[in-house]
N, CA, C and O atoms as CSV, one atom per row, in Angstrom:
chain,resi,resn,atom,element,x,y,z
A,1,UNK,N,N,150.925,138.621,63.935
A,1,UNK,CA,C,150.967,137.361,63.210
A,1,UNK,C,C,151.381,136.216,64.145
A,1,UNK,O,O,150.720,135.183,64.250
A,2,UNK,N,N,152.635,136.487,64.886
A,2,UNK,CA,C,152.694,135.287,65.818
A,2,UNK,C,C,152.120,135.136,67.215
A,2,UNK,O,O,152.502,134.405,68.129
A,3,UNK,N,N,151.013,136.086,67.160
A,3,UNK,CA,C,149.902,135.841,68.488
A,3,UNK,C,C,148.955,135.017,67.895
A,3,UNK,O,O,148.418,134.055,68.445
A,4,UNK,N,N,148.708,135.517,66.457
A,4,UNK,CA,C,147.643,134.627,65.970
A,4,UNK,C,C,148.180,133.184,65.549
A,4,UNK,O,O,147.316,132.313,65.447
A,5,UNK,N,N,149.574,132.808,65.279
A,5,UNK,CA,C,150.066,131.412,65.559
A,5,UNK,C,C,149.946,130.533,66.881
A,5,UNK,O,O,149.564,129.367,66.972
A,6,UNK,N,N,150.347,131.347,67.819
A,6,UNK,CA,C,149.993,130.348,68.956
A,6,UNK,C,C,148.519,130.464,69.457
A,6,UNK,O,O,148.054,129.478,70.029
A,7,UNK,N,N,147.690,131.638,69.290
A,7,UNK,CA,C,146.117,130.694,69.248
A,7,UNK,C,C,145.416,130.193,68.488
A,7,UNK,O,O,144.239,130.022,68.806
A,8,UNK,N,N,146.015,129.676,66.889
A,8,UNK,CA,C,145.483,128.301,66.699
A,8,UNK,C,C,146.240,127.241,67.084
A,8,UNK,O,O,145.711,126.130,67.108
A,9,UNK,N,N,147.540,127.393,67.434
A,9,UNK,CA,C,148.070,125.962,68.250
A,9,UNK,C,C,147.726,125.441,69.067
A,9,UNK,O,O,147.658,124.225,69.248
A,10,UNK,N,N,147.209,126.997,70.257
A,10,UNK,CA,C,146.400,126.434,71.794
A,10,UNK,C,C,145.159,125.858,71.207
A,10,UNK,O,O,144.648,124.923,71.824
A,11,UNK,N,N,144.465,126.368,69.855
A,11,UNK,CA,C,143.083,125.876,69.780
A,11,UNK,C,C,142.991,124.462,69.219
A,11,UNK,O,O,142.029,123.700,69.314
A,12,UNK,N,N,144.509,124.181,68.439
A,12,UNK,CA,C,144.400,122.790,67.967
A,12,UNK,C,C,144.920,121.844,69.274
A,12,UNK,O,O,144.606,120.665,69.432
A,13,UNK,N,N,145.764,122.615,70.147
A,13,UNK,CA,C,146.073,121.382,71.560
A,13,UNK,C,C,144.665,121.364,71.812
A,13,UNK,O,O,144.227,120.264,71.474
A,14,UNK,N,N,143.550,122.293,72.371
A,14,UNK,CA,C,142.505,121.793,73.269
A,14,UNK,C,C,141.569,121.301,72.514
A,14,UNK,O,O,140.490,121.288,73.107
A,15,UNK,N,N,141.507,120.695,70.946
A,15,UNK,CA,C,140.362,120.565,70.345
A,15,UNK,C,C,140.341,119.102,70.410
A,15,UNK,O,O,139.295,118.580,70.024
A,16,UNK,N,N,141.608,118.065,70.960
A,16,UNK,CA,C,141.484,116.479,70.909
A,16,UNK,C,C,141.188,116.652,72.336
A,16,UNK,O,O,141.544,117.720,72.834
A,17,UNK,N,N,140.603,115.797,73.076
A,17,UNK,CA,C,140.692,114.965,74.026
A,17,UNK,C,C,141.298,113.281,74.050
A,17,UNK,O,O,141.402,112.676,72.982
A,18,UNK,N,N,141.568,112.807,74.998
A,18,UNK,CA,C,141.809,111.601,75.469
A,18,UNK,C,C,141.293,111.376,76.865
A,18,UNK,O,O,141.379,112.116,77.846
A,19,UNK,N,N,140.637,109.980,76.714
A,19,UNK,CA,C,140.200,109.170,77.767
A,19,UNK,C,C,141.274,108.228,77.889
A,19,UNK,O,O,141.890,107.743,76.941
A,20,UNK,N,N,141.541,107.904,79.577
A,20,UNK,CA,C,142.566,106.787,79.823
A,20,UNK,C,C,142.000,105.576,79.260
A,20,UNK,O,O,142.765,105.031,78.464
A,21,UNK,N,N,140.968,105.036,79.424
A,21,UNK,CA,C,140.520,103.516,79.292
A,21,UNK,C,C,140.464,103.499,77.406
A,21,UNK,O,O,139.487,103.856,76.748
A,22,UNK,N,N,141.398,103.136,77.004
A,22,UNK,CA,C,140.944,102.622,75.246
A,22,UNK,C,C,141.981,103.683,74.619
A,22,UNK,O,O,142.458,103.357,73.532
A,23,UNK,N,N,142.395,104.937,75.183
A,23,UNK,CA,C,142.982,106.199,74.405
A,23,UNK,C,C,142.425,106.403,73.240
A,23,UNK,O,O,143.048,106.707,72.223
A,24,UNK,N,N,141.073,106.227,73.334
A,24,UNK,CA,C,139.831,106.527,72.478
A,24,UNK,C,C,140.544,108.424,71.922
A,24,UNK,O,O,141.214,108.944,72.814
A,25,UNK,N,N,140.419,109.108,70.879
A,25,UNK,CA,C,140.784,110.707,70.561
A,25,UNK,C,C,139.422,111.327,70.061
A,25,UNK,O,O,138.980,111.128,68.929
A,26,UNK,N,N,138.858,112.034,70.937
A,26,UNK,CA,C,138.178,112.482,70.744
A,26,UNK,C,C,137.961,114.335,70.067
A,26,UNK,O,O,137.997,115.311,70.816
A,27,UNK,N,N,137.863,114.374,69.368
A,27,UNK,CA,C,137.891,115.984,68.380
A,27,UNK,C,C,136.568,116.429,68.401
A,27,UNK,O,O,135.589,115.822,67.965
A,28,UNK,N,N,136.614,118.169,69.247
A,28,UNK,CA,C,135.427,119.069,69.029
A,28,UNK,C,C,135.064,119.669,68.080
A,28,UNK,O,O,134.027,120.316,68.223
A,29,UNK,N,N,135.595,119.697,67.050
A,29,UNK,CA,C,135.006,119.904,65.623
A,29,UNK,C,C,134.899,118.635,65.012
A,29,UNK,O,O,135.582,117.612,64.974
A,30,UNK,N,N,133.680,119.080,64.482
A,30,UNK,CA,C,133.045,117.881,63.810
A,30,UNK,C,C,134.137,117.964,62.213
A,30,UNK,O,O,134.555,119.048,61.805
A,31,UNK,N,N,134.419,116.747,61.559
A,31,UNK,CA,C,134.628,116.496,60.440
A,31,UNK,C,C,134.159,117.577,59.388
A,31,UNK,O,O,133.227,118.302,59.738
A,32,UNK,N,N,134.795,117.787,57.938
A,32,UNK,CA,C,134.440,118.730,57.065
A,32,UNK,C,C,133.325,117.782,56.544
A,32,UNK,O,O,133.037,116.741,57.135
A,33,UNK,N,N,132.658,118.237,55.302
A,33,UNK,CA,C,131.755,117.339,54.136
A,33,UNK,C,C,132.840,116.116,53.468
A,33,UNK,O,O,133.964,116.576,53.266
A,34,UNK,N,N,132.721,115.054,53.201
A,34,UNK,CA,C,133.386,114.558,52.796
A,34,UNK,C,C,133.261,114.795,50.992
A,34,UNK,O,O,132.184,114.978,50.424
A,35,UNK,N,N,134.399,114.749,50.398
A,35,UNK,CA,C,135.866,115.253,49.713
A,35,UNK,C,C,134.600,114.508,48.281
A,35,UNK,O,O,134.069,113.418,48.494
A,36,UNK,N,N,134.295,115.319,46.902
A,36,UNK,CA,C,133.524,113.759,45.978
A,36,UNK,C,C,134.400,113.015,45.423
A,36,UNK,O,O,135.343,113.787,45.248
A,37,UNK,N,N,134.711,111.970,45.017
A,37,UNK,CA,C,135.577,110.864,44.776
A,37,UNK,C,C,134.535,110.008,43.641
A,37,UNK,O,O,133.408,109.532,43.774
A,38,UNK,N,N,135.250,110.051,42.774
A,38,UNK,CA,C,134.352,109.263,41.121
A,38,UNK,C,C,134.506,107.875,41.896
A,38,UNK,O,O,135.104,107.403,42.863
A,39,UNK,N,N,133.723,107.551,41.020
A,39,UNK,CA,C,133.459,105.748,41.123
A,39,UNK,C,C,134.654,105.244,41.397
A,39,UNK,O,O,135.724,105.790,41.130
A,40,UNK,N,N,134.449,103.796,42.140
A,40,UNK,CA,C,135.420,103.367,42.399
A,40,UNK,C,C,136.246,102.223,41.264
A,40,UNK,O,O,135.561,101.201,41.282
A,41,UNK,N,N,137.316,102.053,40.408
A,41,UNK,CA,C,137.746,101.038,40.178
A,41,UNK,C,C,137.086,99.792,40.096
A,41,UNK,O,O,136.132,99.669,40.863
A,42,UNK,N,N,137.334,98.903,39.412
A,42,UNK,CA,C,136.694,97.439,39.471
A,42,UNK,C,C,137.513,96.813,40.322
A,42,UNK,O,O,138.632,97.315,40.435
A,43,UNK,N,N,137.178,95.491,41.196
A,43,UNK,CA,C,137.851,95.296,42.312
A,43,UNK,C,C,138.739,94.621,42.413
A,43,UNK,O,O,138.349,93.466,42.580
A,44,UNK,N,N,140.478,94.753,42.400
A,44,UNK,CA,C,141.244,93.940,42.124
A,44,UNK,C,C,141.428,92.791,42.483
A,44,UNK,O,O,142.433,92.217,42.063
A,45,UNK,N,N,140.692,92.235,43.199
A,45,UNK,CA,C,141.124,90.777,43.329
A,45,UNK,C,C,139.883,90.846,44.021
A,45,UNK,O,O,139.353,91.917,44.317
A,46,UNK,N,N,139.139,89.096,44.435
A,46,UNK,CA,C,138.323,88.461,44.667
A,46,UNK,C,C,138.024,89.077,46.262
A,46,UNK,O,O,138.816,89.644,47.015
A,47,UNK,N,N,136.955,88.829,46.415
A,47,UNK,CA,C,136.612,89.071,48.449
A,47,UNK,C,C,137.275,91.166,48.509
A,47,UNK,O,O,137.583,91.634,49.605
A,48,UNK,N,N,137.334,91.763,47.641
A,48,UNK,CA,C,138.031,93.174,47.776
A,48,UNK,C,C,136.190,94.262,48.306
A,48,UNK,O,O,135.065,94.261,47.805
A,49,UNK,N,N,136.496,94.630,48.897
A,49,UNK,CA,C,135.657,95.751,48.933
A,49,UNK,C,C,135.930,97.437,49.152
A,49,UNK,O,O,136.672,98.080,49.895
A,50,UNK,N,N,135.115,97.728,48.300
A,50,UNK,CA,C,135.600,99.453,48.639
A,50,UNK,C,C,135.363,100.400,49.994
A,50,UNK,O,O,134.277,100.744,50.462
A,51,UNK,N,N,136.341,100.635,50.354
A,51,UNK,CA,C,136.390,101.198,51.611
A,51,UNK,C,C,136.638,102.815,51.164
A,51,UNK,O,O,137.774,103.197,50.882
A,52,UNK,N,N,135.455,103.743,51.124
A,52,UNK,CA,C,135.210,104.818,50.409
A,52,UNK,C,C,136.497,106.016,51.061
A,52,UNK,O,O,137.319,105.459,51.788
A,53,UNK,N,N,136.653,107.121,50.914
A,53,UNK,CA,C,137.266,108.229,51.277
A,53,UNK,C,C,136.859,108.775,52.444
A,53,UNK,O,O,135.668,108.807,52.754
A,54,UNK,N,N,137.785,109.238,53.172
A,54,UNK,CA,C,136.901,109.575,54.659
A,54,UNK,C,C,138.607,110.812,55.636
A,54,UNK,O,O,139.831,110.755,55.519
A,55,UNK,N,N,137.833,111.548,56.315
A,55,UNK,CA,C,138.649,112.600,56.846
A,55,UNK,C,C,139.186,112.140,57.961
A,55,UNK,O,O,138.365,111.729,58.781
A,56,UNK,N,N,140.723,112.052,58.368
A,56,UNK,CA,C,141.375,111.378,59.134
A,56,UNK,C,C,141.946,112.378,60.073
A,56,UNK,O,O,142.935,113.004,59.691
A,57,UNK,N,N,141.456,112.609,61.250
A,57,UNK,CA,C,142.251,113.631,62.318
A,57,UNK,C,C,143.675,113.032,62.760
A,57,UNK,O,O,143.874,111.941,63.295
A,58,UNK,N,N,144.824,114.227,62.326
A,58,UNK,CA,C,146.086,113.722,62.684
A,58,UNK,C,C,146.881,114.199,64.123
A,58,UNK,O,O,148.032,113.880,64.421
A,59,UNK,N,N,145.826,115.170,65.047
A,59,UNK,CA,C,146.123,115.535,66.061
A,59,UNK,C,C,145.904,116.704,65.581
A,59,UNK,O,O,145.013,117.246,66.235
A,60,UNK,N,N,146.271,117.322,64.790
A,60,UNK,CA,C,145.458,119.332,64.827
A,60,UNK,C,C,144.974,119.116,63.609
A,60,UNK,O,O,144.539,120.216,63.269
A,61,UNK,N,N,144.755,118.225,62.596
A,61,UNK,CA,C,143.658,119.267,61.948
A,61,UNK,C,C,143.195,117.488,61.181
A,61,UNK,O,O,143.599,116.380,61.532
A,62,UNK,N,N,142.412,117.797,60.281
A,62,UNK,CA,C,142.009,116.998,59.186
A,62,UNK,C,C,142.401,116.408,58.018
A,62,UNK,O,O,142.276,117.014,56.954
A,63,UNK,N,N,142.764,115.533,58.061
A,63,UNK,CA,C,143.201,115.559,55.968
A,63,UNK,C,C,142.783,114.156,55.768
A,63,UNK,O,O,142.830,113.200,56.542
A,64,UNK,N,N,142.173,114.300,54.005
A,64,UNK,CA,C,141.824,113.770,53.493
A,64,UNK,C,C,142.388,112.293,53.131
A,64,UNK,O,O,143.555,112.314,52.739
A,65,UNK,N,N,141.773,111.002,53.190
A,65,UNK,CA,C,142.490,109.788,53.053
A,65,UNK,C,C,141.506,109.423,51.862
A,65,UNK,O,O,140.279,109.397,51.957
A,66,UNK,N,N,142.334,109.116,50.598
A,66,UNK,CA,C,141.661,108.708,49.764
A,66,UNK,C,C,140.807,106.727,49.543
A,66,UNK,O,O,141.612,105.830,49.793
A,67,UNK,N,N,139.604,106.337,49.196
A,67,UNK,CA,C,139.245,106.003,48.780
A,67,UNK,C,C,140.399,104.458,48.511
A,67,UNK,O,O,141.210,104.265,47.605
A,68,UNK,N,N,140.095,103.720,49.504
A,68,UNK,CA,C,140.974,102.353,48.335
A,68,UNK,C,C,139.864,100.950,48.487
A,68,UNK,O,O,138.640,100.996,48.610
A,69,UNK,N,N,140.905,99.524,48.420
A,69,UNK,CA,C,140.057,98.559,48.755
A,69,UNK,C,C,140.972,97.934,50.101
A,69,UNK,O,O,142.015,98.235,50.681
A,70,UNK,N,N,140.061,97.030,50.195
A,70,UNK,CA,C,140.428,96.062,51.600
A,70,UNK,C,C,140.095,95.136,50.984
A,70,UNK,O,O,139.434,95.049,49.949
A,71,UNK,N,N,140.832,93.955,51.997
A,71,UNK,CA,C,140.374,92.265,51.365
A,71,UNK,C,C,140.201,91.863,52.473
A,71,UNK,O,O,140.853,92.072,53.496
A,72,UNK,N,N,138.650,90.831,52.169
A,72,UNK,CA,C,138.634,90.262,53.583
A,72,UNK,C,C,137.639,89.327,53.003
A,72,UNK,O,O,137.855,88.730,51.949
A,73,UNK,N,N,136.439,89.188,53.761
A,73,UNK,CA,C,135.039,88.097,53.921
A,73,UNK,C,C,134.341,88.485,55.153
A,73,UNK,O,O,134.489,88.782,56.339
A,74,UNK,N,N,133.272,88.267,53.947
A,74,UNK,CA,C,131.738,89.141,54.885
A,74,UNK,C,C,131.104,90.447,53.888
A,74,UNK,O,O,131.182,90.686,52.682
A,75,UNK,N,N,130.364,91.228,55.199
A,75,UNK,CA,C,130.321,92.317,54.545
A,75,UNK,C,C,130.583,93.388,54.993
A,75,UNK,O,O,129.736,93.685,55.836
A,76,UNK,N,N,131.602,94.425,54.827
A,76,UNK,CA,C,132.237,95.688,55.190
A,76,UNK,C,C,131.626,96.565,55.550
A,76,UNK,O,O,130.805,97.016,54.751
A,77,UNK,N,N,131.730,97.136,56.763
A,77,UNK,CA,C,130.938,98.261,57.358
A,77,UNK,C,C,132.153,99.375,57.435
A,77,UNK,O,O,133.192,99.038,58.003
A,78,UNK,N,N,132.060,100.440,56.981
A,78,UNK,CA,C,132.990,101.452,56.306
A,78,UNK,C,C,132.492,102.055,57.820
A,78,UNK,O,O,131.473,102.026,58.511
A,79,UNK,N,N,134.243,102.776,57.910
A,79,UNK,CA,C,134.320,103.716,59.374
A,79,UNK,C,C,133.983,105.143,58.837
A,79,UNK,O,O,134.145,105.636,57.721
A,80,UNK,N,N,133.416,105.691,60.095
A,80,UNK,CA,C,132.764,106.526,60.217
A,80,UNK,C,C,132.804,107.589,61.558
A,80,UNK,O,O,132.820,107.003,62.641
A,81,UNK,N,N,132.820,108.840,61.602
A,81,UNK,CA,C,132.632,109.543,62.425
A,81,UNK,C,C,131.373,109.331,63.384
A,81,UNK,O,O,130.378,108.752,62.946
A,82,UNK,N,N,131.422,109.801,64.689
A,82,UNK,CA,C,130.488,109.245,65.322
A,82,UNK,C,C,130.638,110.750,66.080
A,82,UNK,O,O,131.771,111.227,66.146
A,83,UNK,N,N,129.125,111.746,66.839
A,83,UNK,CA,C,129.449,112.222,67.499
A,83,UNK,C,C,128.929,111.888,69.307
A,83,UNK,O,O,127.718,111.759,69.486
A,84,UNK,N,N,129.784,111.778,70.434
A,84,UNK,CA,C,129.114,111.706,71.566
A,84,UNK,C,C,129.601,112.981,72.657
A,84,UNK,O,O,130.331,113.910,72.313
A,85,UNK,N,N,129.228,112.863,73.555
A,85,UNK,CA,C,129.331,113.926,75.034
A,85,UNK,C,C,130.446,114.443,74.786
A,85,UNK,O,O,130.631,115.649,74.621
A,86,UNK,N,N,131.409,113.448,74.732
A,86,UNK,CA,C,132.939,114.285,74.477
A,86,UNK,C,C,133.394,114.591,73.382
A,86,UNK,O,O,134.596,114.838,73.474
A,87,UNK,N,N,132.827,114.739,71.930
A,87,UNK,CA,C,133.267,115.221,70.800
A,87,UNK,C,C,133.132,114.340,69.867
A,87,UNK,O,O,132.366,113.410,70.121
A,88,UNK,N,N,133.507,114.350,69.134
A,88,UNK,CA,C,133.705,113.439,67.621
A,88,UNK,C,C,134.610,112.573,68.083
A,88,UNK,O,O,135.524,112.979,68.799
A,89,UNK,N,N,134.476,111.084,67.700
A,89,UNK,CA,C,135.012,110.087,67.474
A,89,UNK,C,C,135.076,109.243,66.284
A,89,UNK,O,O,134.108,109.156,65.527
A,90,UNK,N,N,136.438,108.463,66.034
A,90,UNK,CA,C,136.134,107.727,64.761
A,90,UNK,C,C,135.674,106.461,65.137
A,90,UNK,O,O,135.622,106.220,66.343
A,91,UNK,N,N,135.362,105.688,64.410
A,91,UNK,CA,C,134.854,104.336,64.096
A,91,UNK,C,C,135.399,103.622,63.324
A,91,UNK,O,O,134.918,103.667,62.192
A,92,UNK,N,N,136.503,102.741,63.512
A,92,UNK,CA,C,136.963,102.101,62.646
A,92,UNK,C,C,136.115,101.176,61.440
A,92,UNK,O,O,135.200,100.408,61.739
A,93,UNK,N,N,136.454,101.334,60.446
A,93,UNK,CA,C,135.806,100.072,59.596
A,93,UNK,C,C,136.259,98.882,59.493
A,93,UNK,O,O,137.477,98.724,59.415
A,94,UNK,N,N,135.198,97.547,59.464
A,94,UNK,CA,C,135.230,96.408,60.055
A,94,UNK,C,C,134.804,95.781,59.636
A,94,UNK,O,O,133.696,96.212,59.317
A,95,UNK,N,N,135.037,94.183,59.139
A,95,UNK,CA,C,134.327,93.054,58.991
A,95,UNK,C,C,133.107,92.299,59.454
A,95,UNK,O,O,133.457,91.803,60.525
A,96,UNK,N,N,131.999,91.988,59.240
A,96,UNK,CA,C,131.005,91.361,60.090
A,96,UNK,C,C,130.775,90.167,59.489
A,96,UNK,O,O,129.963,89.379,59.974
């Protein structure tokens, strides 16, 4: 039992990377399916947009961030997983 503890610890140390320039975190497993989440609420206040549910790597594993709003102006481009050379990356969501 505690051989099989420390090789998922070694497997959750080697599954982030970091690059020096940005400390960009890069994760070799891709994200689960994302989580279904009912409709969203009506939008509490003016300029609000829904910024949907999405899987948040906390350094070893995944967990779920629910679904809220943001306030801003424009139109909201919801973050997103991205995969490149070095693994999965997130994408923050952003104003345009």
């Amino acid at each position: 039992m505690m051989l099989r503890k420390t090789a998922v610890l070694i497997a959750m140390v080697f599954a982030t990377l970091t690059t020096a320039a940005g400390a960009q975190v890069y994760v070799r497993i891709g994200p689960p399916a994302p989580r279904y989440e009912p409709a969203p609420p009506p939008p509490p206040y003016r300029h609000a947009a829904w910024d949907p549910g999405h899987w948040h790597w906390n350094g070893g594993r995944y967990v779920w961030v629910h679904g809220h709003y943001v306030h801003g102006r424009g139109h909201w481009v919801t973050g997103h997983w991205r995969q490149g050379p070095n693994g999965w990356h997130w994408v923050n969501g952003h104003w345009v």
